[in-house]
C-alpha positions, 0 to 999 in steps of 0.5 A: 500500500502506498505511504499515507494511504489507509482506510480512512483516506481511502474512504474519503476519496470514495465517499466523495465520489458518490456524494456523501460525507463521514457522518453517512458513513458506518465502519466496523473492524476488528483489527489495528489497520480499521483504527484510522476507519473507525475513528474516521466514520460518522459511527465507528464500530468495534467487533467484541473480539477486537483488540482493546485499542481498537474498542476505545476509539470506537463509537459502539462495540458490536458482537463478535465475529463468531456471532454475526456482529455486523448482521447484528448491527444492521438489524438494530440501525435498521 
């Protein structure tokens, strides 16, 4: 991956793009490489098995992978 570039960044072109801003915007990761998409997001989300690092910048901690934590978070946004 290119200097500078991460998932935030790259988030940001793409929002752009399509016309929307952060605040639309809900990232979920478990891992120290979602850190700068998750403190990026309008919501930022934590899975349960994530590192503890990774949970304090979250907005929100979901369930874990092995129990379907994004399928879980959709279901109470929506």
């Amino acid at each position: 991956m290119p200097h500078n570039v991460d998932k935030a960044t790259s988030l940001d072109e793409f929002v752009l793009k399509i016309g929307l801003t952060r605040e639309d915007v809900i990232c979920v990761g478990d891992g120290f490489n979602d850190v700068s998409m998750i403190r990026w997001a309008g919501i930022g989300v934590a899975m349960a098995n994530a590192r503890q690092p990774v949970k304090e910048v979250a907005d929100r901690i979901t369930l874990s992978c092995d129990e379907d934590g994004v399928a879980a978070l959709i279901e109470e946004i929506l």
